[in-house]
N, C-alpha and C positions, 0 to 999 in steps of 0.2 A: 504494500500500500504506500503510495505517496502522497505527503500531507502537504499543503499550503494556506500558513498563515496573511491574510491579506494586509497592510497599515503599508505607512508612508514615515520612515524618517523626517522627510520634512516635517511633515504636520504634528508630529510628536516633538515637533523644535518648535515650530510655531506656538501649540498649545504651552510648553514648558515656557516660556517666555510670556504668554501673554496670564500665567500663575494659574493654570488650570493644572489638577491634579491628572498622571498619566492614566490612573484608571478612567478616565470623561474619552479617553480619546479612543478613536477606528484602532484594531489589533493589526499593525502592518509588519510582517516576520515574511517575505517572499522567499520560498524555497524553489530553486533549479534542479531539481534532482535527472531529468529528466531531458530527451530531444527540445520539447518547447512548449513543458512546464510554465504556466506563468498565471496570475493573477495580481491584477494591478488596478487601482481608480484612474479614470480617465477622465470624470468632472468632478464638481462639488468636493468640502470639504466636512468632516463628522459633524458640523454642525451647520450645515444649509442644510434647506428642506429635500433637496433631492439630490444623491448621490445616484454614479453610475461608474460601475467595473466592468474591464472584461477578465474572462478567464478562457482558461485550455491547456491544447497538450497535442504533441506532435510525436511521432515514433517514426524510425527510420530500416524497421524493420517487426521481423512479427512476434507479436506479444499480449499475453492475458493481464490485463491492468484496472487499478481499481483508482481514480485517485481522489483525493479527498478535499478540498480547498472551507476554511474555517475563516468568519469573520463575523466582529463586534462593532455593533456600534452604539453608540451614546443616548441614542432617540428613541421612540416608540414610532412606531413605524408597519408601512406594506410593503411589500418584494414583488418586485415581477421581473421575469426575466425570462430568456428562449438557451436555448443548444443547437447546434445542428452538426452534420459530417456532412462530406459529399467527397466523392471518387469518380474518374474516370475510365479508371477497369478494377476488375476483380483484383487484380495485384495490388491496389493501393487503398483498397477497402477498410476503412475501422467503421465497424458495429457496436454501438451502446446499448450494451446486453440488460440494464437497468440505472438508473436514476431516481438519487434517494435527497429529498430538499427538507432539511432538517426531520430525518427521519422518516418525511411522508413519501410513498412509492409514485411515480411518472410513467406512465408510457411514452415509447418515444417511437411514432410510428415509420417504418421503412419505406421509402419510396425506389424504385430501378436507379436514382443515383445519390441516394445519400439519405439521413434522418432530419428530421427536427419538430421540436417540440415549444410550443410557450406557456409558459403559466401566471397567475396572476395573483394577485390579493393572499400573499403568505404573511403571517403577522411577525412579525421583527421585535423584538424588546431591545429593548434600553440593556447592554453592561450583558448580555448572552450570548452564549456562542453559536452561528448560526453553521451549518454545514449543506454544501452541495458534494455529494459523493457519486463519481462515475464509474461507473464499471463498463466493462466491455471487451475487445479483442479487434485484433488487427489483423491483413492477411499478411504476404512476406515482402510486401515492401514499404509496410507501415501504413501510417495515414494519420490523421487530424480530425481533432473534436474543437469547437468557437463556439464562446457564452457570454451573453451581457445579461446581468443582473442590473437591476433601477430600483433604486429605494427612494420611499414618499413619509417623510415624517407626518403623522398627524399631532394636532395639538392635543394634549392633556391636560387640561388645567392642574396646578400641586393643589395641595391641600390648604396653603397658607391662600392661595390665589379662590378657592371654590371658598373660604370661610370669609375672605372680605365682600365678594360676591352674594352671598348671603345676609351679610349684614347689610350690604347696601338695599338689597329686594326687603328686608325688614325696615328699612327706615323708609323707604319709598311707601311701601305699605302703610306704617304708622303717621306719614303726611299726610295721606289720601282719606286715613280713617279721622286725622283732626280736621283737615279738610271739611270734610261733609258733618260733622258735629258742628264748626260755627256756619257752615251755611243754610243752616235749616234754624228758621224764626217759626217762633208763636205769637198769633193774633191777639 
């Protein structure tokens, strides 16, 4: 099994500098173990609303492979993202024999030159570790699997933010109700 952690040195210098703790930030640890292993951000940073990575893997010859790519980020959030392969003969064939996104199973249907799959609306936490894990196989002159994952933060209010919120719909309320007590006269 080959593992790839996703983060950005950069950004983990950026965060450190602007005094955020390193647990707030994207987990970036890129591992090469592989022909062309790779997962990498290509927009946004752990803290704008939409991030976007690609990942994959490239073989140069034939092999049963599973590989694993893990990443965290800071937000509460959706995922959506696709996979595909494609070949132009049988010799440079990779099949993705299964596709597992945090756990949960994908088909990924075959077409005469290649697969691909998209999915949508996977729920992402804040500070978890999220895992895309590929399995599959190759004929004898390798081949290549390509993934973009998008992530959409949604807002959550905290708890300090829901308890002023409330106090204000209380005092709104309490206006409304002194309100209408002085505007009602007796004859």
């Amino acid at each position: 099994m080959r593992i790839g952690k996703i983060g950005l040195g950069a950004i983990a210098g950026m965060v450190a500098v602007m005094g955020a703790s390193s647990a707030s930030a994207t987990v970036f640890h890129t591992y090469h173990p592989g022909d062309g292993f790779n997962f990498y951000l290509t927009s946004g940073t752990p803290f704008t609303p939409s991030i976007t990575a690609n990942f994959g893997d490239g073989f140069s010859t034939a092999v049963t492979f599973d590989d694993k790519f893990i990443f965290t980020i800071p937000q509460n959030g959706l995922g959506s993202g696709s996979i595909s392969t494609s070949f132009s003969s049988t010799r440079n064939k990779l099949t993705i024999t299964k596709l597992l996104i945090n756990g949960v199973s994908y088909v990924v249907p075959t077409t005469a030159s290649g697969q691909s799959v998209s999915v949508s609306d996977i729920p992402i936490l804040s500070g978890v570790e999220n895992t895309i894990e590929v399995f599959g196989k190759t004929a004898t002159r390798g081949g290549t699997f390509s993934g973009t994952l998008t992530f959409s933060a949604t807002d959550v209010p905290e708890a300090a933010t829901w308890s002023m919120m409330l106090a204000g719909f209380g005092m709104v309320g309490a206006a409304l109700r002194s309100r209408r007590k002085t505007a009602v006269s007796f004859a």
